[in-house]
GULOPA-421063 format. One record per atom (N, C-alpha, C): x, y, z negated. Coordinates in steps of 0.02 Angstrom, whole numbers, plus 50000, padded with zeros to 5 digits. Example, Ala and Ser with C-alpha at 12.3 -4.5 7.8 and 13.67 -1.06 7.14 Angstrom:
<pts>
506604971649610;506154977549610;506604983549610;506424988849646;506844994749643;506455000249606;
</pts>
This chain:
<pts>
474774669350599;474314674550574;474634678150515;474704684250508;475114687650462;474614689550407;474764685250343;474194688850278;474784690950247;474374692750183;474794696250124;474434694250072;474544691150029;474514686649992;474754691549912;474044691349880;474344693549804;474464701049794;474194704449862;474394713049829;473674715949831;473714719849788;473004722749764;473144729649814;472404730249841;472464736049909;472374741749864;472684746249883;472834754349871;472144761149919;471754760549869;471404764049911;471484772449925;471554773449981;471994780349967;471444787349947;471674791149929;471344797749896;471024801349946;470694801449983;470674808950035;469954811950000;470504817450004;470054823449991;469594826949993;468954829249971;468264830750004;468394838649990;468524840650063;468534849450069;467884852150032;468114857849997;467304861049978;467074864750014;466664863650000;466164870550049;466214875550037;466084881350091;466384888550061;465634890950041;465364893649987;464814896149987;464634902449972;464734906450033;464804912050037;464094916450027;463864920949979;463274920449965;462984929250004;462394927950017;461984932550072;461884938650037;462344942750036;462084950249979;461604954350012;461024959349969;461014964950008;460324964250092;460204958250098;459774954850159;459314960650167;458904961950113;458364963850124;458474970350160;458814973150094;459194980650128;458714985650127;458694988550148;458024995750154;457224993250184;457314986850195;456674982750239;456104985150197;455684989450245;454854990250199;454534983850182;454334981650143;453994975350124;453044975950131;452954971550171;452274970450207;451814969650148;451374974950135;450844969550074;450504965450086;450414962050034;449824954350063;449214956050025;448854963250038;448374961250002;447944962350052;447314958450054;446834957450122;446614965650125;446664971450073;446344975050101;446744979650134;447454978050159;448064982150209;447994977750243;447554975050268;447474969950327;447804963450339;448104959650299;448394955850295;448094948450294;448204944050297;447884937650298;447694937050238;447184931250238;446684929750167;447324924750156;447634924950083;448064918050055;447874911750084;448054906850077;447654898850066;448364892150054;448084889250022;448304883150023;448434878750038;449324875750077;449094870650123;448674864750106;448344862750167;447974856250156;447444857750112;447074864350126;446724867650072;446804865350003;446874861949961;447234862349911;447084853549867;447844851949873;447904846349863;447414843749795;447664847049739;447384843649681;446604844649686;446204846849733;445374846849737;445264842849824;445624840549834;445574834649907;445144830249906;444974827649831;444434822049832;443434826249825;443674833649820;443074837649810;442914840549869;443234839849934;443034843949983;443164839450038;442404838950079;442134834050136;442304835650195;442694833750239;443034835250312;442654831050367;442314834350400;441864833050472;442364833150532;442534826050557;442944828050616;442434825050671;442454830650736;441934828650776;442184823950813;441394820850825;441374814250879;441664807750819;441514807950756;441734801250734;441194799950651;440984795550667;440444795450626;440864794650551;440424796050489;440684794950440;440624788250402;440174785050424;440384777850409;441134772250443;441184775150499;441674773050552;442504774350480;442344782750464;442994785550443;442834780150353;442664778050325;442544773050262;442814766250283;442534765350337;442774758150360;443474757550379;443774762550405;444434762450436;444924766450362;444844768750315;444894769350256;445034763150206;444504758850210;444504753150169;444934747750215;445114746850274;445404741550320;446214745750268;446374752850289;447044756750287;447144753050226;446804752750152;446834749950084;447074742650086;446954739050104;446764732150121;447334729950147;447684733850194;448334730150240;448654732850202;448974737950131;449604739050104;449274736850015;448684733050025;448634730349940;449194723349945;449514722449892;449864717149878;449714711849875;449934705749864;449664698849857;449814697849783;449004696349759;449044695549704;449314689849664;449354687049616;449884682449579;449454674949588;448834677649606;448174670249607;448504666549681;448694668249737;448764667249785;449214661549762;449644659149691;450264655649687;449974650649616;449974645149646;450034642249578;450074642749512;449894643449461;450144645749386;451004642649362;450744636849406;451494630749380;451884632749438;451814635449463;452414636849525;452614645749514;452184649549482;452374656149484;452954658149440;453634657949460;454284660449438;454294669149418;453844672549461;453784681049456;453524684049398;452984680649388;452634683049321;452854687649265;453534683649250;453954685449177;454124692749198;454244694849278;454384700649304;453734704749320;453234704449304;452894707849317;452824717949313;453164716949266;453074724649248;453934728449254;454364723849294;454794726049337;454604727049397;454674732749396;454734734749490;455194732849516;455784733049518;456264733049531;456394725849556;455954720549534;456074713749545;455584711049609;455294716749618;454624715449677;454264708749647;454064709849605;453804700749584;453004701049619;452924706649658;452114705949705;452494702149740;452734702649794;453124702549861;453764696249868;453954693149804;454764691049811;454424682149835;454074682449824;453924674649869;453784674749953;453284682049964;453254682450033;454154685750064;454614688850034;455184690850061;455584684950076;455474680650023;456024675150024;455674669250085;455024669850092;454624665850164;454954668850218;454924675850218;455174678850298;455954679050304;456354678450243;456904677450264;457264669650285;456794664650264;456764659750293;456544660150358;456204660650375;455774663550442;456344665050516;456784669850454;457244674550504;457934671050515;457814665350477;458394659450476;458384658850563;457944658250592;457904653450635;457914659350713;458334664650676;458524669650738;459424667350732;459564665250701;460434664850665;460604659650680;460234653250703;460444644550714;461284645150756;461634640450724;462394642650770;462514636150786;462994633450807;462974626050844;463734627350847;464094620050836;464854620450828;465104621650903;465344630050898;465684633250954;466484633650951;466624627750938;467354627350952;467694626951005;467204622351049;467314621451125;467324629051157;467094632051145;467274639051165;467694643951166;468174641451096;468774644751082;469234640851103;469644643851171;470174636351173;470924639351135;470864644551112;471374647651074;471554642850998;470774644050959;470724641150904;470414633550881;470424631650828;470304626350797;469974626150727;469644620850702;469374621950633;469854622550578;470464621850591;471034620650526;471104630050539;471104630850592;471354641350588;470784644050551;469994642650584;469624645050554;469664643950478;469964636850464;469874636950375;470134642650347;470804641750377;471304646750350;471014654250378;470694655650390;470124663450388;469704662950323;469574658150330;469084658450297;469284658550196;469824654150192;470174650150129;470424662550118;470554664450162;470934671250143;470564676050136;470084675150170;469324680950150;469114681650069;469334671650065;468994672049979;469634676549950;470194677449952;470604681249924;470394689849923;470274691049994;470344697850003;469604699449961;468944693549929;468374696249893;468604696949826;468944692549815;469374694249748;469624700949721;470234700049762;470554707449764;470014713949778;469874713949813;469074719549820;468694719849762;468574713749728;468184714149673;467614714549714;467464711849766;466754711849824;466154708349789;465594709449790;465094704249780;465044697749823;464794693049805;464744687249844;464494689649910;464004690749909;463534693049953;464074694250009;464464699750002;464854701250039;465134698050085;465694691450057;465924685750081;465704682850148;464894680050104;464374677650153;464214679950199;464064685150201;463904687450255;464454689950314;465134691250271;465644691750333;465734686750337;465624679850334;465994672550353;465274671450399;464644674250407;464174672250454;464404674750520;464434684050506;464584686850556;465254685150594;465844682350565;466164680650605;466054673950646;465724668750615;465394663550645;465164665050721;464554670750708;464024673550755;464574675150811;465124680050802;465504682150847;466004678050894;466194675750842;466764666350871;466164663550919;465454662050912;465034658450971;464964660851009;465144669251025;464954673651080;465504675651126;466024676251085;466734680451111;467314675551094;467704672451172;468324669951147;468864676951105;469194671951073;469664675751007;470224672651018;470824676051006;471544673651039;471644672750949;472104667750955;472214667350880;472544671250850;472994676650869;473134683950853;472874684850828;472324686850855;471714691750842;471204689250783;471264681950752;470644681250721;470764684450674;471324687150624;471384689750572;470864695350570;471274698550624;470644704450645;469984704950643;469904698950666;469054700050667;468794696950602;468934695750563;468844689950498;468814698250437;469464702350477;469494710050427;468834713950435;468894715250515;468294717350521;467654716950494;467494709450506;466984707650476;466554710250404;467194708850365;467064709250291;467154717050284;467384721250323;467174728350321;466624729850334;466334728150395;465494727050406;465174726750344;465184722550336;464824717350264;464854721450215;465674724450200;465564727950130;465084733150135;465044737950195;464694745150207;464054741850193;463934735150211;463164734650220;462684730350158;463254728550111;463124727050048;463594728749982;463984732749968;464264736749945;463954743749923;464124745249842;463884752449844;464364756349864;465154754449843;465894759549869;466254754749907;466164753249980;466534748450017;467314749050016;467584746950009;468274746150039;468374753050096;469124757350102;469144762550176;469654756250220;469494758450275;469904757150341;470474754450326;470814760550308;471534759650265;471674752850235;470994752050186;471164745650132;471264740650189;470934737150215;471034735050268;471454732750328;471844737750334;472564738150356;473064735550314;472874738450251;473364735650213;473514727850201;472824725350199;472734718250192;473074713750245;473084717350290;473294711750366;474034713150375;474284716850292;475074717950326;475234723150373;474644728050389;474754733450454;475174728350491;474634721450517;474834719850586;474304724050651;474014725350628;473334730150685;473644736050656;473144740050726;473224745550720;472614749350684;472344755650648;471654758150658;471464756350702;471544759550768;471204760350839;471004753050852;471564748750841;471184740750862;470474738150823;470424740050746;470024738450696;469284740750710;469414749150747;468814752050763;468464749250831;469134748650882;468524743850904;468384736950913;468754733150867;468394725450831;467754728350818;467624732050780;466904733450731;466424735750782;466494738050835;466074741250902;465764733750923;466394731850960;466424724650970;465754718450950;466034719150869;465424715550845;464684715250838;464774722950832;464074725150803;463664725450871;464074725050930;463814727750993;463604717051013;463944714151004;463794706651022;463124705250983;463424708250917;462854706350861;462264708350884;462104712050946;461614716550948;461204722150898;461874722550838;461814728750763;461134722250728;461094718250732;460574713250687;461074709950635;461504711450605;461924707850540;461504708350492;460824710250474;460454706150410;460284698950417;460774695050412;460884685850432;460694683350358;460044680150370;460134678250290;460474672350276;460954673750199;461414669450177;461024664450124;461374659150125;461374654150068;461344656350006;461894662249976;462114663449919;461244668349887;460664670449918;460294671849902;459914667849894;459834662649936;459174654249944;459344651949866;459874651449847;460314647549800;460084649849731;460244658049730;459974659349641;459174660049642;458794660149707;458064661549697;457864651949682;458234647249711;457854640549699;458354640149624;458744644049599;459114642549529;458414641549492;458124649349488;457634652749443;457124647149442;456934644749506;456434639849476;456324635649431;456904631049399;457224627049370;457554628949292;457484635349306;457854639949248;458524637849249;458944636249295;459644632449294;460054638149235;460334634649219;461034637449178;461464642749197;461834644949183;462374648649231;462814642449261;463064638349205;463634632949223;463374631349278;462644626249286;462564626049330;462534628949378;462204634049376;462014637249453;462714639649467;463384640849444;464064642349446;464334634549505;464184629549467;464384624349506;463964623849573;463474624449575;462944625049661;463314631049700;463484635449662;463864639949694;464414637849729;465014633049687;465534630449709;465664627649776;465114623949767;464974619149818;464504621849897;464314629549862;463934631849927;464574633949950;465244638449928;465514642549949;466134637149974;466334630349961;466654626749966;466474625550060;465814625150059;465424623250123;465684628150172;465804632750154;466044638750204;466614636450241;466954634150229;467734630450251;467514625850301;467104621850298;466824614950342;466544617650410;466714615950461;466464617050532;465874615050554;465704608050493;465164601750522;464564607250487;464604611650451;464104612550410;463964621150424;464114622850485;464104630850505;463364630750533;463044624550567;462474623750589;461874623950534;462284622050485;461514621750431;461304628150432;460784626950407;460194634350399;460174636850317;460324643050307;460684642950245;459974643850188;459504640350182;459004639350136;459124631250117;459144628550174;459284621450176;460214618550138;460574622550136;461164621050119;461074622650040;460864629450030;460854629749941;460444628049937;460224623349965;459414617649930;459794612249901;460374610749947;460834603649949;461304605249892;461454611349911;462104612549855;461664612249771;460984614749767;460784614749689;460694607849677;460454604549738;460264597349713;461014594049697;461434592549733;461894589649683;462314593149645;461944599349593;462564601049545;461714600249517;461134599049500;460574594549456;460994588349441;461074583549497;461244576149492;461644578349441;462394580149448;462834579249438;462834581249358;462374587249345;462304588249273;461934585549237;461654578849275;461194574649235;460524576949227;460134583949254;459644589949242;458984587849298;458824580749331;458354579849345;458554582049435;458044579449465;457694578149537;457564585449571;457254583949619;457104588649671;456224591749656;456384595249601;455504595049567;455004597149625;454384596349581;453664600549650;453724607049654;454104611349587;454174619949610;454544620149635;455104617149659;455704616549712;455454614049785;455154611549796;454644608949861;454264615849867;453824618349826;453474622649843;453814630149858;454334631949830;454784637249844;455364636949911;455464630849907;455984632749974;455614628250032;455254623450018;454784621650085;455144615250094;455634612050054;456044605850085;455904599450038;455624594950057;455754589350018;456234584350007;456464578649964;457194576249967;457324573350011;456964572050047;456984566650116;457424573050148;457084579350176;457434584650216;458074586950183;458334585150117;459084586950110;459464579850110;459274577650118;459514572350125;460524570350160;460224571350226;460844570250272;461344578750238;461104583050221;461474589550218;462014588050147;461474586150092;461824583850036;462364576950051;462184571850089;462764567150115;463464570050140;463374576450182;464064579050217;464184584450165;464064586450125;464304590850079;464724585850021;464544580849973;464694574849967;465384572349993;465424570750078;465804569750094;466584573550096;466294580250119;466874584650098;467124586950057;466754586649987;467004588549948;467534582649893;467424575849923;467844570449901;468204570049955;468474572550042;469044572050041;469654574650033;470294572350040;470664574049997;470904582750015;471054586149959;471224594649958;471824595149986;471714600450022;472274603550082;472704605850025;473334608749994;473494613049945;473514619149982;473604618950045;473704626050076;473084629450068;472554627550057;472014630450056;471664630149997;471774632049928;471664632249865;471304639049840;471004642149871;470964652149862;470084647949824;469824642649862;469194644449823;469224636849746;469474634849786;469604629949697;469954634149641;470394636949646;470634640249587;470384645849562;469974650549634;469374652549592;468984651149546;468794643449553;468164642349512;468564637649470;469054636349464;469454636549399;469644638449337;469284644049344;469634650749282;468894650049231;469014652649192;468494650149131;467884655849159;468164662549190;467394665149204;467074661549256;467264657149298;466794651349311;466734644049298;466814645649224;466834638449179;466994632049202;467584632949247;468014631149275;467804623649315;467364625449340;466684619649371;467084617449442;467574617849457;467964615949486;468374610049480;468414610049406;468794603349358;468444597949361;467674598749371;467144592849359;467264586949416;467204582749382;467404576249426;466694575449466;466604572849549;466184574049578;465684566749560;465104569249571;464664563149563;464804558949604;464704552349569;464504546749615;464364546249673;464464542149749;463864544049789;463194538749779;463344535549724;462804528249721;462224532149672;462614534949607;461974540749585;461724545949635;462094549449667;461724552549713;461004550649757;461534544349805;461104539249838;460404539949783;460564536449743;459814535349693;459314540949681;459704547949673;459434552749665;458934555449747;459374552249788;458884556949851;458314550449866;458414544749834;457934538049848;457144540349819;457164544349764;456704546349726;456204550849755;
</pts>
């Protein structure tokens, strides 16, 4: 597989032609101009919608429909777009509150969004499709995966990004055999997807090319991306972990350190084959619970039950294989996400020696 390793992509300049704006002289020209006054026969003025700012002063009779009928179907219209009010939630469980008078935070809505995107978990379920690829293996996929974290780097990409191209290529590997040529390709692809679709200035084509070494061509890249989006059936809003993760942070008020280390360990998970099946509410449930243990910061509380729906019994086995992989021993070839979280802007939570599994054990006994 041909990467390139260590060069920052060149995004190239192209040029936005201007518009010619050639302006209309002279139109009217000698044109007699029609008067509008009703008494040259002209129409009486009016207002569309006879006139908005007096709408609540003027009574509209539409035949054949009674006017109690039009109140009732009025008050139903009110009713299905009023919000859910803050009573609907616990006092001790309501995280939104402090946001109330942000819009921007949807704090009506961010408990029912984060329900339906759980919800929508369960259109995304993937099941280890390796048997399907007789090209590839989980050590190639690592190595896709160990180089994506590079190319988010270099991009300066949001997480978000990552995640969601390491789903979509998942989604695609279960649908479409991939020659191992080719996975680079589709791993590029991907995260082009991803950037357009969570990105404010994605990455161009170009960048892209550049990254794979111009081993593809354009023409091959464009239609990888057909490809996908066409398997995908164009449904790539897959919800990721890396969102489950800072909304069960907030409950807890976690730290940065912390929630930096749950991070580690969610994005560490990306590499693992055994753990492509988890459902990604249930994985950053696992991943916060042991970077709690591990920081000594307490259990699997009742606003953590009540926000993500899982109790410790249900992370149970997920937190065991996360655990497991992350104590055995490190590939060096595959270092792109440890030395990430090495560097002091992620307070280098990488260095932390892993918990126990006997404190753990104890911790999920509880």
């Amino acid at each position: 597989m041909p990467v390139s390793r260590g060069k920052k992509a060149v995004t190239a300049g192209n040029k936005i032609p201007k518009l010619s704006t050639t302006a209309t002289e002279n139109q009217e020209g000698s044109q007699v101009k029609r008067s509008s006054s009703p008494s040259h026969g002209a129409p009486k003025k009016r207002t569309a919608f006879i006139d908005i700012t007096n709408a609540h002063k003027v009574q509209i009779s539409i035949p054949g429909r009674k006017k109690k009928q039009t109140k009732k179907a009025s008050s139903n219209l009110s009713s299905l777009f009023k919000p859910s009010p803050f009573l609907q939630i616990p006092e001790e469980f309501n995280i939104d509150s402090v946001n109330s008078e942000d819009c921007y935070m949807c704090p009506e809505y961010a408990k029912e969004i984060f329900d339906y995107l759980k919800q929508r978990e369960e259109n995304f379920v993937l099941s280890n499709y390796m048997h399907m690829q007789p090209s590839l293996n989980p050590e190639m996929r690592a190595i896709l995966i160990d180089w994506l974290v590079e190319v988010q780097e270099n991009f300066e990409l949001y997480h978000e990004t990552l995640y969601l191209a390491v789903k979509m290529t998942d989604h695609y590997l279960s649908k479409t055999p991939v020659h191992r040529e080719m996975l680079q390709l589709v791993g590029s692809t991907a995260m082009l997807i991803a950037s357009k679709f969570e990105e404010r200035s994605p990455p161009c084509v170009d960048d892209f090319l550049y990254i794979c070494d111009d081993a593809y061509k354009k023409e091959e890249l464009i239609s990888t991306e057909a490809s996908i989006l066409q398997t995908l059936s164009f449904d790539i809003n897959i919800p990721i972990p890396y969102r489950f993760l800072r909304r069960y942070a907030k409950c807890v008020n976690a730290a940065m350190d912390t929630l930096t280390l749950a991070r580690y360990y969610c994005e560490m998970s990306l590499m693992d084959m055994e753990l492509v099946p988890e459902r990604g509410s249930l994985l950053a449930s696992a991943c916060l619970l042991m970077a709690l243990v591990t920081k000594d910061l307490g259990r699997w509380s009742p606003i953590l039950q009540f926000h993500s729906g899982y109790q410790t019994s249900d992370l149970a086995p997920t937190v065991r294989n996360l655990h497991a992989m992350l104590s055995a021993p490190a590939d060096d070839k595959l270092r792109a996400i440890r030395n990430k979280y090495s560097h002091k802007v992620f307070f280098e939570v990488a260095s932390l020696p892993l918990v126990s599994l006997d404190i753990l054990e104890n911790a999920l006994s509880q």
